[in-house]
mmCIF file of the N, C-alpha and C atoms, coordinates in Angstrom:
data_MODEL
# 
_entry.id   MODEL 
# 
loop_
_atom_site.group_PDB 
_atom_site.id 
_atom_site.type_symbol 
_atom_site.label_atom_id 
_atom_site.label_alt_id 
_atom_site.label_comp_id 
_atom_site.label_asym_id 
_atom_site.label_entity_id 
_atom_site.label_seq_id 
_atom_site.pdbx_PDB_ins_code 
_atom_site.Cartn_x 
_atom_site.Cartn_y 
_atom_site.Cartn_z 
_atom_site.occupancy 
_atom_site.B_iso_or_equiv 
_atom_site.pdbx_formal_charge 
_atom_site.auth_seq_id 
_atom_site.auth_comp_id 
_atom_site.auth_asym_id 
_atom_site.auth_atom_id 
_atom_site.pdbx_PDB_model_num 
ATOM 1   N N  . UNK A 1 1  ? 0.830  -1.201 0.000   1.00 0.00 ? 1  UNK A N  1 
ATOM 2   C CA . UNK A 1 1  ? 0.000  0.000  0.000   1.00 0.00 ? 1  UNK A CA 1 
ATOM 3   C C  . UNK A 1 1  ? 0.868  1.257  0.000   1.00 0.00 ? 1  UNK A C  1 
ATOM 4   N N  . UNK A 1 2  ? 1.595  1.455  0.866   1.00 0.00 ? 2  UNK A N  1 
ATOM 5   C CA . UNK A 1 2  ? 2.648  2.555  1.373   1.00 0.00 ? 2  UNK A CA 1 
ATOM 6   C C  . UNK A 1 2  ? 3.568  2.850  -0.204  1.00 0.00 ? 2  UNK A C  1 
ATOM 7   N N  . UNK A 1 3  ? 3.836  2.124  -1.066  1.00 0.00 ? 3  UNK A N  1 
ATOM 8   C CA . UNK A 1 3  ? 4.773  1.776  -2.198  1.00 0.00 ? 3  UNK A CA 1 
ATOM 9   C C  . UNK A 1 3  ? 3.838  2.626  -2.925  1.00 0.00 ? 3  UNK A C  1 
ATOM 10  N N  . UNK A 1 4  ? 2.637  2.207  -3.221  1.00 0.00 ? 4  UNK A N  1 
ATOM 11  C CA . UNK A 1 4  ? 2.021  2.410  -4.325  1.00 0.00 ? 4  UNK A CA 1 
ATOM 12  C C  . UNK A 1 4  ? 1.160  3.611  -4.097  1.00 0.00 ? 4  UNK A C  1 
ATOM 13  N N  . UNK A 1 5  ? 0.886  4.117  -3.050  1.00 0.00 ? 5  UNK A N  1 
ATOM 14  C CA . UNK A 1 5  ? 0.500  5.558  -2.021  1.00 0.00 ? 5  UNK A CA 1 
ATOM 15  C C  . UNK A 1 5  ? 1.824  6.571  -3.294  1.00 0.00 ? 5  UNK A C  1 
ATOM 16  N N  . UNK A 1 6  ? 3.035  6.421  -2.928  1.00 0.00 ? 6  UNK A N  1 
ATOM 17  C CA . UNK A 1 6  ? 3.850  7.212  -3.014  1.00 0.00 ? 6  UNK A CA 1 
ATOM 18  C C  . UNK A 1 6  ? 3.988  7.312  -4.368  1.00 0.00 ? 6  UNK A C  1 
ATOM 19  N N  . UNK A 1 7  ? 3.767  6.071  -4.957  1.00 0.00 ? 7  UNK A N  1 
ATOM 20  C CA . UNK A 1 7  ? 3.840  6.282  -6.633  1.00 0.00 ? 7  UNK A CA 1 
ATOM 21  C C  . UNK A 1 7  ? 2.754  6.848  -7.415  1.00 0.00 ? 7  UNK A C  1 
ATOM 22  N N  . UNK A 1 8  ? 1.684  6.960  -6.550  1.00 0.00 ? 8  UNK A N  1 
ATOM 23  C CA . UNK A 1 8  ? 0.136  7.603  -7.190  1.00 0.00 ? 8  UNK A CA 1 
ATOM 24  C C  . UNK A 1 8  ? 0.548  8.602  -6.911  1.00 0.00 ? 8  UNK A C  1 
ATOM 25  N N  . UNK A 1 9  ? 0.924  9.526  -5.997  1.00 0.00 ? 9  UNK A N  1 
ATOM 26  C CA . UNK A 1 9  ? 0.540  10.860 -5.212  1.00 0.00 ? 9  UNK A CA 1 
ATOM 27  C C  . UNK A 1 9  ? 1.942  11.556 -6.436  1.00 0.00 ? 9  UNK A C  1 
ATOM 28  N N  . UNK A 1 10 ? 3.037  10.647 -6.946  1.00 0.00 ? 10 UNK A N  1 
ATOM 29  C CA . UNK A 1 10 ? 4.124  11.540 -7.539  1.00 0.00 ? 10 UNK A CA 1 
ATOM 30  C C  . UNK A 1 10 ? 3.228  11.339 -8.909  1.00 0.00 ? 10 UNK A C  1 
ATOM 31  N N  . UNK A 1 11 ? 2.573  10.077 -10.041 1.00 0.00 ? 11 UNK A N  1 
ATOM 32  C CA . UNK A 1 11 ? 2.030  10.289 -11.266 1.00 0.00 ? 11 UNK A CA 1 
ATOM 33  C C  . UNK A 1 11 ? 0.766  11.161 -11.193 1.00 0.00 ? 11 UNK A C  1 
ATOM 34  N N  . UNK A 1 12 ? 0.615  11.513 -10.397 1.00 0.00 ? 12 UNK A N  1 
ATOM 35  C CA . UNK A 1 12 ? -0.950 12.457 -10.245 1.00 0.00 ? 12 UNK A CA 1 
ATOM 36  C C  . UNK A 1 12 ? -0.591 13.817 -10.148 1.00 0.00 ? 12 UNK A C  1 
ATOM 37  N N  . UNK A 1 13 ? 0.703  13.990 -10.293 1.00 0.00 ? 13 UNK A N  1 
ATOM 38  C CA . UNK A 1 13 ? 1.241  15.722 -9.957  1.00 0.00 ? 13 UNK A CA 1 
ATOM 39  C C  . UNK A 1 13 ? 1.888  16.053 -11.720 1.00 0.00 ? 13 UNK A C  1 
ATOM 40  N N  . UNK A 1 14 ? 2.422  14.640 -12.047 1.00 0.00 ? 14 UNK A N  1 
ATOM 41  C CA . UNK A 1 14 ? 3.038  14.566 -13.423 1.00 0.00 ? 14 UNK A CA 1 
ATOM 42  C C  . UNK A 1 14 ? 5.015  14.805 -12.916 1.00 0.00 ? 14 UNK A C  1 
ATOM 43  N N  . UNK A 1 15 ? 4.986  14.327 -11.965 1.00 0.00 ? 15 UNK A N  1 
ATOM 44  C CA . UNK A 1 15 ? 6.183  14.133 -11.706 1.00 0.00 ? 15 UNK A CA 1 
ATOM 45  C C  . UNK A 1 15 ? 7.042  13.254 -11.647 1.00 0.00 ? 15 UNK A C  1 
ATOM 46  N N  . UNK A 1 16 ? 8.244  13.152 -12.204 1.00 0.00 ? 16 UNK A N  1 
ATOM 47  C CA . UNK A 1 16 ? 8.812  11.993 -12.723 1.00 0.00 ? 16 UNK A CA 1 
ATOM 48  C C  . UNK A 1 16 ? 9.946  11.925 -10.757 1.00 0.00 ? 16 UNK A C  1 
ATOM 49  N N  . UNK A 1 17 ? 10.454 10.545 -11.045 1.00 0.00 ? 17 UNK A N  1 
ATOM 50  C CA . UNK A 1 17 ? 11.207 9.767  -9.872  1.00 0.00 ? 17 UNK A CA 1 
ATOM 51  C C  . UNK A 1 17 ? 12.455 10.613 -9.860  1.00 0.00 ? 17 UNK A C  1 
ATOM 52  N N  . UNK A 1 18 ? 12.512 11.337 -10.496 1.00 0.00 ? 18 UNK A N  1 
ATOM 53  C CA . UNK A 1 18 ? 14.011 12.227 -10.366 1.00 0.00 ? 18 UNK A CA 1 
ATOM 54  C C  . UNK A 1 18 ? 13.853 13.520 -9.567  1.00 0.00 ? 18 UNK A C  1 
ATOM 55  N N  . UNK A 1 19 ? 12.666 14.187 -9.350  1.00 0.00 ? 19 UNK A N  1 
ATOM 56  C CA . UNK A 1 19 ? 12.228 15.199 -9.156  1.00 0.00 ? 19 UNK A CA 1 
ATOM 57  C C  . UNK A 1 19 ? 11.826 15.372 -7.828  1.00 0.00 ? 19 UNK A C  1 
ATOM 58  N N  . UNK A 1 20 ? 10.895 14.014 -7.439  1.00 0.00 ? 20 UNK A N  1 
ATOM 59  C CA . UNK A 1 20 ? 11.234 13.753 -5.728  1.00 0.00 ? 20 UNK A CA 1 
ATOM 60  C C  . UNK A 1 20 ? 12.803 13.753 -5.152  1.00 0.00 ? 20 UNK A C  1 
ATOM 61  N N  . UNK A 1 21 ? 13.228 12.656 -6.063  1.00 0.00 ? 21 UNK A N  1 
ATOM 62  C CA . UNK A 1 21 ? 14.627 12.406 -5.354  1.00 0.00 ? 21 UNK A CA 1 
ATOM 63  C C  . UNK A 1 21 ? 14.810 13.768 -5.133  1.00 0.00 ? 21 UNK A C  1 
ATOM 64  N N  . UNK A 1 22 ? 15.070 14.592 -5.620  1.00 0.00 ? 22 UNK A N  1 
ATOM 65  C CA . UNK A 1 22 ? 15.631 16.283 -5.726  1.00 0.00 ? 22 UNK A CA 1 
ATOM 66  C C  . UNK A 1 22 ? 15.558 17.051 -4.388  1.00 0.00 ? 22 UNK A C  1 
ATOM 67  N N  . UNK A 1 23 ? 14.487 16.649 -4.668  1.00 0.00 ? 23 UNK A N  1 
ATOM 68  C CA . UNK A 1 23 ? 13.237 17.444 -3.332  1.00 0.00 ? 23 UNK A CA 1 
ATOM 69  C C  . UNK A 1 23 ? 14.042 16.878 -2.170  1.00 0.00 ? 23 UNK A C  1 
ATOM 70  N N  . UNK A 1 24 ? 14.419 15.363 -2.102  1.00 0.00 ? 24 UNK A N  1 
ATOM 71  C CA . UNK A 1 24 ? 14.468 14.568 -1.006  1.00 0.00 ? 24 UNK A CA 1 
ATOM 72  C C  . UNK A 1 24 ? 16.128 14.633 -0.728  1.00 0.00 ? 24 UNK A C  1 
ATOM 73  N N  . UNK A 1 25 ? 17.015 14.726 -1.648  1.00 0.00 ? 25 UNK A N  1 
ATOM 74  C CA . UNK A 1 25 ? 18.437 15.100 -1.742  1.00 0.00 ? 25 UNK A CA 1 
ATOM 75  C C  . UNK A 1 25 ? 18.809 13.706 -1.570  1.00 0.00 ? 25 UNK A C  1 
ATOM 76  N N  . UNK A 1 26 ? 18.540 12.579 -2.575  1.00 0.00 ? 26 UNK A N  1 
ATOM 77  C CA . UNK A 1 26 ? 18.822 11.676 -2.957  1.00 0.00 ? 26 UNK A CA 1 
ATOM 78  C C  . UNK A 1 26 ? 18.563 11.405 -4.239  1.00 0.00 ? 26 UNK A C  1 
ATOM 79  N N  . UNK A 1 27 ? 19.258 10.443 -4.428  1.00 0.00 ? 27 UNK A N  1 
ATOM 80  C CA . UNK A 1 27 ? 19.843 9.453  -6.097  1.00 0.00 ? 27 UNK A CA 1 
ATOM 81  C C  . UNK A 1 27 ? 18.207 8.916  -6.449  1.00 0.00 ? 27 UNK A C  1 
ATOM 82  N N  . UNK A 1 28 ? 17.809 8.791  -7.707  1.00 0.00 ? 28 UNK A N  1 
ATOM 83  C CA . UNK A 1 28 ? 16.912 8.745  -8.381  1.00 0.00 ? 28 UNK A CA 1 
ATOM 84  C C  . UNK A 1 28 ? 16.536 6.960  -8.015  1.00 0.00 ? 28 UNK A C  1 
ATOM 85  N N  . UNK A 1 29 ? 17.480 6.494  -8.002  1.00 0.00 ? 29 UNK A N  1 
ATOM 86  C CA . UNK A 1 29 ? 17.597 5.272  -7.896  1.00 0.00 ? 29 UNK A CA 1 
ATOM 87  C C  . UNK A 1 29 ? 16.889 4.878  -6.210  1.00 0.00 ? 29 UNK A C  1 
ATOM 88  N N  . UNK A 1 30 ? 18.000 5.545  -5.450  1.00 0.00 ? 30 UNK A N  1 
ATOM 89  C CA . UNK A 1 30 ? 17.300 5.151  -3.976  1.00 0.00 ? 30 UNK A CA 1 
ATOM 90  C C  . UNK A 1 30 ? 15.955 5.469  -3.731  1.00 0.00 ? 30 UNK A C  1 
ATOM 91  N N  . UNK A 1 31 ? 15.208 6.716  -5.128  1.00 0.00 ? 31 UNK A N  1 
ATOM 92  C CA . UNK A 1 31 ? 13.723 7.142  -4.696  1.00 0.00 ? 31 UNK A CA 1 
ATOM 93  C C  . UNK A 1 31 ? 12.939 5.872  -5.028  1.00 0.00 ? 31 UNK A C  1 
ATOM 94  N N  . UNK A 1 32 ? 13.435 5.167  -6.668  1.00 0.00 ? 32 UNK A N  1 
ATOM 95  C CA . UNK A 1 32 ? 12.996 4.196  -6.750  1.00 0.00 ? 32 UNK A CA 1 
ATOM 96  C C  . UNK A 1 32 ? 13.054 2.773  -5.753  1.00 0.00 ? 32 UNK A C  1 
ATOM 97  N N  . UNK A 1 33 ? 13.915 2.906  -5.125  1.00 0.00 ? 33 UNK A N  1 
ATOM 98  C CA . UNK A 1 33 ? 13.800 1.939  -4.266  1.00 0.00 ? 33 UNK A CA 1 
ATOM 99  C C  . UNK A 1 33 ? 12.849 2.037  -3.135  1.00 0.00 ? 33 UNK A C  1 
ATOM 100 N N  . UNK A 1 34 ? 12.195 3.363  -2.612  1.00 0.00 ? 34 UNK A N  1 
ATOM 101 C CA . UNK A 1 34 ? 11.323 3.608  -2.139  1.00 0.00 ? 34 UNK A CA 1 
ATOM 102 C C  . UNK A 1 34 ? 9.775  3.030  -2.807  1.00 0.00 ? 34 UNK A C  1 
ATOM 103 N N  . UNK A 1 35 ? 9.487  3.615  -3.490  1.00 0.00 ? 35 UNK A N  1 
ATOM 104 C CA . UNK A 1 35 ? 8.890  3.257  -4.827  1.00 0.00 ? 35 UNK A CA 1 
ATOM 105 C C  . UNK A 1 35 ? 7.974  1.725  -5.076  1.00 0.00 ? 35 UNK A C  1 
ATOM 106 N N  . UNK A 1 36 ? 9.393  0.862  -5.253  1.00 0.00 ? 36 UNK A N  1 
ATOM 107 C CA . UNK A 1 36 ? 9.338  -0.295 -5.387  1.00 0.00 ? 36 UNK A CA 1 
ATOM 108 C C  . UNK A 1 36 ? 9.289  -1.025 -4.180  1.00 0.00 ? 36 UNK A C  1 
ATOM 109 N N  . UNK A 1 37 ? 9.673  -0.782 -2.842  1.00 0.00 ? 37 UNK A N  1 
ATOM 110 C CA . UNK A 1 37 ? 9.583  -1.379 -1.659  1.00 0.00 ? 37 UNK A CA 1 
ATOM 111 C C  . UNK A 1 37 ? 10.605 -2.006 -1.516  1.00 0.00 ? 37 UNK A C  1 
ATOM 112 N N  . UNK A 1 38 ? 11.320 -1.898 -2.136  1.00 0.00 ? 38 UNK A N  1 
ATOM 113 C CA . UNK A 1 38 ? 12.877 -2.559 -2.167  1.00 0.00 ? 38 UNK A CA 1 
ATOM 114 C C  . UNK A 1 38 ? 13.791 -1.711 -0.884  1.00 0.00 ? 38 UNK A C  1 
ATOM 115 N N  . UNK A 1 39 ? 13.084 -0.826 -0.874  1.00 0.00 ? 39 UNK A N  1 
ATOM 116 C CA . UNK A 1 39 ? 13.712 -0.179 0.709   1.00 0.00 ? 39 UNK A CA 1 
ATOM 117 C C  . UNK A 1 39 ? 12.991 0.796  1.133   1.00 0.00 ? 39 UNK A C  1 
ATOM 118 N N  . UNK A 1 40 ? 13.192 0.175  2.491   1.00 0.00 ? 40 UNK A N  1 
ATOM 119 C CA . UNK A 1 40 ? 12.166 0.973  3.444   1.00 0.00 ? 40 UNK A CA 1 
ATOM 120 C C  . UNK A 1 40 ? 12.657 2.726  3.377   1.00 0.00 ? 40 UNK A C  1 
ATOM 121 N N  . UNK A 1 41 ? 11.343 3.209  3.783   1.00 0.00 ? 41 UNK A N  1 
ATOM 122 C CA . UNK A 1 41 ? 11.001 4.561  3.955   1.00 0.00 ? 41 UNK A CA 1 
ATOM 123 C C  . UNK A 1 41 ? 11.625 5.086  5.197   1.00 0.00 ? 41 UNK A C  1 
ATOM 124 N N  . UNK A 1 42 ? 12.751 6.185  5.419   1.00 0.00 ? 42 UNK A N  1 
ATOM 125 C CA . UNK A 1 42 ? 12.943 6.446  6.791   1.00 0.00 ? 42 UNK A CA 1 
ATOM 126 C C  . UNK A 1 42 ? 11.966 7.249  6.935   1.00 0.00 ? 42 UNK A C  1 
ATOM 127 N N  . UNK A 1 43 ? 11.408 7.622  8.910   1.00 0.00 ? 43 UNK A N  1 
ATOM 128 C CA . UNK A 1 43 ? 10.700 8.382  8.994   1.00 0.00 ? 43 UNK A CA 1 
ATOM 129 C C  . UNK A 1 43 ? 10.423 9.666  8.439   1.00 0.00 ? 43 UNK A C  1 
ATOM 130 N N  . UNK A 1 44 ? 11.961 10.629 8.173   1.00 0.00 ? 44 UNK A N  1 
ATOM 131 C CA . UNK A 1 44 ? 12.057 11.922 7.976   1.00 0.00 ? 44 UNK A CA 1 
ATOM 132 C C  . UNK A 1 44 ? 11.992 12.100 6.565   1.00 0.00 ? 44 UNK A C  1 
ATOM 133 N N  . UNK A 1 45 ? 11.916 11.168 6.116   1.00 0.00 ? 45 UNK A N  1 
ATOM 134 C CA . UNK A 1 45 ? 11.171 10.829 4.389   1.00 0.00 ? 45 UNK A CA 1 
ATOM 135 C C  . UNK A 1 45 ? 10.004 10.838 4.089   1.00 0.00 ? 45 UNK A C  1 
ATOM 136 N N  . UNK A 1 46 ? 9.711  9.944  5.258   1.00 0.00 ? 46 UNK A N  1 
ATOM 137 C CA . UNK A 1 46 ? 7.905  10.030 5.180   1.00 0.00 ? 46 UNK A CA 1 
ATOM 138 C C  . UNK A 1 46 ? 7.431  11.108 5.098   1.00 0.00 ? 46 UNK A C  1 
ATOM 139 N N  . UNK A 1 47 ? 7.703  12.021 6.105   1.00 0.00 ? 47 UNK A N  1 
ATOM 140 C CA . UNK A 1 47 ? 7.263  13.325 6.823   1.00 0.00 ? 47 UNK A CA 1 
ATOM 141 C C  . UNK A 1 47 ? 7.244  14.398 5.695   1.00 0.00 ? 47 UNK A C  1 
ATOM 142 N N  . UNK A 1 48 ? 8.767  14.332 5.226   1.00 0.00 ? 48 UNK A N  1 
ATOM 143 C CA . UNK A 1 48 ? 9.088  14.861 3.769   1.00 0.00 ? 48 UNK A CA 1 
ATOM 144 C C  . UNK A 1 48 ? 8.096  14.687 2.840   1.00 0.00 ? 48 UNK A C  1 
ATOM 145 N N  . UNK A 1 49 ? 7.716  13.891 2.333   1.00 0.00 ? 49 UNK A N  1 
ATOM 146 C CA . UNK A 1 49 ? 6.761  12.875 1.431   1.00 0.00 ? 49 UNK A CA 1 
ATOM 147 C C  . UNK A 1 49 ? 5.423  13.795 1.811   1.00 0.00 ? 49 UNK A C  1 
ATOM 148 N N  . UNK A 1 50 ? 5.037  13.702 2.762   1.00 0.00 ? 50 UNK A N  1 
ATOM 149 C CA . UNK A 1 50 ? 3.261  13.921 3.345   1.00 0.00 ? 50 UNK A CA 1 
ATOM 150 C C  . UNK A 1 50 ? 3.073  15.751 3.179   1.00 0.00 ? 50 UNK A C  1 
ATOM 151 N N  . UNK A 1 51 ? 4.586  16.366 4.169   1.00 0.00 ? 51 UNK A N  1 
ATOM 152 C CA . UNK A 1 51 ? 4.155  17.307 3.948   1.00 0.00 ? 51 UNK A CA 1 
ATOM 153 C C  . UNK A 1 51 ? 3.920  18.126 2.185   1.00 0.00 ? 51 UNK A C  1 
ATOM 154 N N  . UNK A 1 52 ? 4.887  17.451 1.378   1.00 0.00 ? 52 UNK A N  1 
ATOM 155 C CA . UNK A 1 52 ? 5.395  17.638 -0.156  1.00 0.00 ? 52 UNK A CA 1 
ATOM 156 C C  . UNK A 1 52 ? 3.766  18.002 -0.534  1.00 0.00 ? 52 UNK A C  1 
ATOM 157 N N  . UNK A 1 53 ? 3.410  16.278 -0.476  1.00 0.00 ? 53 UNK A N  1 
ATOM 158 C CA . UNK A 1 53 ? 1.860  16.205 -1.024  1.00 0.00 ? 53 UNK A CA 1 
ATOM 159 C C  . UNK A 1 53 ? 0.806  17.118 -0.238  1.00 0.00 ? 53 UNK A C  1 
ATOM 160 N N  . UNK A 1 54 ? 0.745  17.626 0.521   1.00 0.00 ? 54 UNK A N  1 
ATOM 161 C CA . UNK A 1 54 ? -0.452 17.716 1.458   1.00 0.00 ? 54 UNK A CA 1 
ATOM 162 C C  . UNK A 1 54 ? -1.339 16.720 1.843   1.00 0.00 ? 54 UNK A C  1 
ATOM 163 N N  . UNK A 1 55 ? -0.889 15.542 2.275   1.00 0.00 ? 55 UNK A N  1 
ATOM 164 C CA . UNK A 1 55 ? -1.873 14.389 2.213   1.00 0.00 ? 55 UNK A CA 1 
ATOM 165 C C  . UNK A 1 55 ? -0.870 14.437 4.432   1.00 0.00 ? 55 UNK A C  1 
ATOM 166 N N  . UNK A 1 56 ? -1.312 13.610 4.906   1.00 0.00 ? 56 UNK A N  1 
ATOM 167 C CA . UNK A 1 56 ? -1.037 12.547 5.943   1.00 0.00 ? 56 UNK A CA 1 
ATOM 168 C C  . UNK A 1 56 ? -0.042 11.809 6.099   1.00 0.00 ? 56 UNK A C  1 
ATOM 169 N N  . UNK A 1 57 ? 0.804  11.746 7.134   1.00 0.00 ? 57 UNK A N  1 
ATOM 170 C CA . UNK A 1 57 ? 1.770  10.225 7.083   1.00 0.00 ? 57 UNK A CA 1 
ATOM 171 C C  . UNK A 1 57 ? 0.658  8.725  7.161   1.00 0.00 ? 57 UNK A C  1 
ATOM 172 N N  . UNK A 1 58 ? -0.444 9.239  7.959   1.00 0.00 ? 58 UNK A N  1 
ATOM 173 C CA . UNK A 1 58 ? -1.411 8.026  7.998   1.00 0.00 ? 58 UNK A CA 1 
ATOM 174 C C  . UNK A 1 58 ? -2.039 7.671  6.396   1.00 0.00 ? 58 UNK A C  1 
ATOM 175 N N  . UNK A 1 59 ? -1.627 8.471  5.973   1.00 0.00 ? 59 UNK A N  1 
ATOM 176 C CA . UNK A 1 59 ? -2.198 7.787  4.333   1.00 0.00 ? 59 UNK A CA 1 
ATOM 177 C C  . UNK A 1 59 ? -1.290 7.390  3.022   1.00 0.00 ? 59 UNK A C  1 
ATOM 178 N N  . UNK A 1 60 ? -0.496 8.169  3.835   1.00 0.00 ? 60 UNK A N  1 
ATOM 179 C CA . UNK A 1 60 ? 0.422  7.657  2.882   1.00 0.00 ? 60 UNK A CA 1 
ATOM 180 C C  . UNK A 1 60 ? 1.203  5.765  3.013   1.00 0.00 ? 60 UNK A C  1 
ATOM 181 N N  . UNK A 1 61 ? 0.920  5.581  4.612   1.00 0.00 ? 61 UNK A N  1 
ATOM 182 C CA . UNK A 1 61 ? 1.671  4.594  5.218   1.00 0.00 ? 61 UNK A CA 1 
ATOM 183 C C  . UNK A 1 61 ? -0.017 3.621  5.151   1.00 0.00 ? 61 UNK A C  1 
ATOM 184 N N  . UNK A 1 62 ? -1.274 3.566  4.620   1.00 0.00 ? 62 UNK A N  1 
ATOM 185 C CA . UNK A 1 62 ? -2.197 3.083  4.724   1.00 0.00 ? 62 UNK A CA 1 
ATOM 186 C C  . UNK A 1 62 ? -3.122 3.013  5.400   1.00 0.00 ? 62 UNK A C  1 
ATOM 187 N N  . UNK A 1 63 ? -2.827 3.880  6.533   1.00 0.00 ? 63 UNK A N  1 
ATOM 188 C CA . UNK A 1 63 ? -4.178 3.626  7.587   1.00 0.00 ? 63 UNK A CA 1 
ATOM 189 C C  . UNK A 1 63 ? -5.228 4.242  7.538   1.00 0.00 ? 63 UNK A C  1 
ATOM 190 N N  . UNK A 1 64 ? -5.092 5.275  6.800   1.00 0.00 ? 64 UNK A N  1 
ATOM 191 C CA . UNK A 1 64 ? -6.577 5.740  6.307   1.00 0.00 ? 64 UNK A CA 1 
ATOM 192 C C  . UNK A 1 64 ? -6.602 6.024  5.051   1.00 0.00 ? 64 UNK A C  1 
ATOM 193 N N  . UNK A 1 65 ? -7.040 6.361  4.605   1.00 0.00 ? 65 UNK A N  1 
ATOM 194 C CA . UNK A 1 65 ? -8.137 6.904  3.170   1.00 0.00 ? 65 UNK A CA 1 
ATOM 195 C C  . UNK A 1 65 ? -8.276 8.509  3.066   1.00 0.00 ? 65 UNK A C  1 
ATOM 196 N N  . UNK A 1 66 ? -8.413 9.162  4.275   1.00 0.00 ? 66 UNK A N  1 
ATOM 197 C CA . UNK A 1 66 ? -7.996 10.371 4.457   1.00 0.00 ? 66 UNK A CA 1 
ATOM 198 C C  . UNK A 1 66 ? -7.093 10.849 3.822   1.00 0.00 ? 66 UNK A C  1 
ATOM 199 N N  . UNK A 1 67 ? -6.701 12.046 3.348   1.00 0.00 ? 67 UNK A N  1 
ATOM 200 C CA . UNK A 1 67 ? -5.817 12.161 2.932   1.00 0.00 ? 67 UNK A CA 1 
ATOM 201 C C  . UNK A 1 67 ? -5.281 13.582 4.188   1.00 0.00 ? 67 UNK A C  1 
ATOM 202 N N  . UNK A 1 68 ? -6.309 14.106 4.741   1.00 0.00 ? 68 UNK A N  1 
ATOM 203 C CA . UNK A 1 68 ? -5.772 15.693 5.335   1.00 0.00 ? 68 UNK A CA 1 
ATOM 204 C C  . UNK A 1 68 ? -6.717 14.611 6.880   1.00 0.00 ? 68 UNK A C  1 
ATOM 205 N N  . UNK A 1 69 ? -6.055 15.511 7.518   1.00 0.00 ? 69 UNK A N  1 
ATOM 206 C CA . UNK A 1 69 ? -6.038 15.321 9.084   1.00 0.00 ? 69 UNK A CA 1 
ATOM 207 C C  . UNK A 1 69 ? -7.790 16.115 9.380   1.00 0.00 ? 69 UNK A C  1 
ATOM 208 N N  . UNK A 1 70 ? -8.294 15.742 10.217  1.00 0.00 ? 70 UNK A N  1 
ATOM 209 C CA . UNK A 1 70 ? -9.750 16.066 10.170  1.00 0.00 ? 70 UNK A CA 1 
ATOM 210 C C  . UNK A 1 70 ? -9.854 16.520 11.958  1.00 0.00 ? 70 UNK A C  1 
ATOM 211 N N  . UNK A 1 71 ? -8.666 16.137 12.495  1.00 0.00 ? 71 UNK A N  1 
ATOM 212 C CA . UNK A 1 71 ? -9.027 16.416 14.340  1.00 0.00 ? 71 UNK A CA 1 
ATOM 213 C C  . UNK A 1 71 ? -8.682 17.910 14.185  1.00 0.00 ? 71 UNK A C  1 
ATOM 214 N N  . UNK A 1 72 ? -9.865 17.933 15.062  1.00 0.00 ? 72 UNK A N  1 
ATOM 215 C CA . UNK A 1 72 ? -9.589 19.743 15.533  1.00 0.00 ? 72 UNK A CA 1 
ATOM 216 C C  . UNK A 1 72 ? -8.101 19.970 16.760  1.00 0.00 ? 72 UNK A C  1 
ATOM 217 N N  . UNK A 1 73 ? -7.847 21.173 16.566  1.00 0.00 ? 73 UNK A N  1 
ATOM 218 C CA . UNK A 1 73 ? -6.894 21.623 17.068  1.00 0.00 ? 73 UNK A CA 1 
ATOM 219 C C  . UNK A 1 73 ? -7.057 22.431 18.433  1.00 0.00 ? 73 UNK A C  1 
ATOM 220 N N  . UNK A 1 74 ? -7.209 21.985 19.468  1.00 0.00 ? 74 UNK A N  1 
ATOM 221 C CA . UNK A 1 74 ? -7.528 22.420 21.069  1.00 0.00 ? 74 UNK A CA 1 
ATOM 222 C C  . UNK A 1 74 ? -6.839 23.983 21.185  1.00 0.00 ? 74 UNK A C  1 
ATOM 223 N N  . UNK A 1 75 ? -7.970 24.276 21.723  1.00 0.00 ? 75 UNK A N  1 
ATOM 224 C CA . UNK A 1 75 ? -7.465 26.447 21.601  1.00 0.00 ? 75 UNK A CA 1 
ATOM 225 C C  . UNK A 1 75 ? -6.132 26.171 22.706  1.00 0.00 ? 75 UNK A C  1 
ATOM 226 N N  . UNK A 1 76 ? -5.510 27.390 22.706  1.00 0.00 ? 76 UNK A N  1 
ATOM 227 C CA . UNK A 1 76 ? -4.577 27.648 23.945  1.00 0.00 ? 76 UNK A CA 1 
ATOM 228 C C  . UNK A 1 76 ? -5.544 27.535 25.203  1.00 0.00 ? 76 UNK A C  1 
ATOM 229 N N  . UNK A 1 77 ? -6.661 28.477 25.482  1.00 0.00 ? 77 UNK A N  1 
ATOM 230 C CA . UNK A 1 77 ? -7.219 28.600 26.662  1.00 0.00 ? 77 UNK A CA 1 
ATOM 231 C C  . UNK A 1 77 ? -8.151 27.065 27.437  1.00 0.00 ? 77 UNK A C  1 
ATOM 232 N N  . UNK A 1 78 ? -8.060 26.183 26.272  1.00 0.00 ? 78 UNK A N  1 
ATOM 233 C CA . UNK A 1 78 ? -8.302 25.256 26.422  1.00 0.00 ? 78 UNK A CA 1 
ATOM 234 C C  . UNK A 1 78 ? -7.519 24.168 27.023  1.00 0.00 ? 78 UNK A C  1 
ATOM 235 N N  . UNK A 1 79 ? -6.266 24.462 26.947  1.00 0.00 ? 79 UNK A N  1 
ATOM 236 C CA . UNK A 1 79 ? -4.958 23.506 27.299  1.00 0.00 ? 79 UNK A CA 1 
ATOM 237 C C  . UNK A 1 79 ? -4.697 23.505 28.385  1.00 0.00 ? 79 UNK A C  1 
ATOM 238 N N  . UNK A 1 80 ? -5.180 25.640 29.044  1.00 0.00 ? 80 UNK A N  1 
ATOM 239 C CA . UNK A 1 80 ? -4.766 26.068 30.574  1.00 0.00 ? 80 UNK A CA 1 
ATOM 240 C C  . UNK A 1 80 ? -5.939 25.496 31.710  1.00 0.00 ? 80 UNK A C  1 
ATOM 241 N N  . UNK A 1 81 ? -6.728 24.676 30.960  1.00 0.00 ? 81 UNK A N  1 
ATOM 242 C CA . UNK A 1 81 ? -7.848 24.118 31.636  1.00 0.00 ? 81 UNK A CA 1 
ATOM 243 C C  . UNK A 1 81 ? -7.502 22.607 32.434  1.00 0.00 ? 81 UNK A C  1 
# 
């Protein structure tokens, strides 16, 4: 899921595997290895990855369908409570 998350979200922009790598400051090759599942995703890739797209680490990694985060965000005066 996580493989094929990352390969939809880059052909749906019209962006080729060289262009992440760029973004990511790696070899075209190691993006493909992302890609392909041939090697795992480090976290700070992921993060990289989710924020790039505007999508979720949870969607990108499969657990939801979501693509944007839907929990509300607790006020300050709410926190001092």
């Amino acid at each position: 899921m996580l493989y094929r998350r990352i390969r939809d979200l880059r052909e749906d922009r019209d962006l080729l595997q060289k262009d992440i790598a760029k973004l990511l400051n790696c070899s075209q090759v190691c993006y493909s290895r992302y890609e392909s599942g041939k090697r795992d995703i480090p976290t700070d890739v992921l993060i990289k990855l989710a924020d790039f797209y505007g999508v979720t680490t949870d969607y990108i990694l499969g657990r939801t369908d979501k693509t944007e985060n839907n929990v509300p965000v607790r006020d300050k005066e709410d926190n001092k409570k």
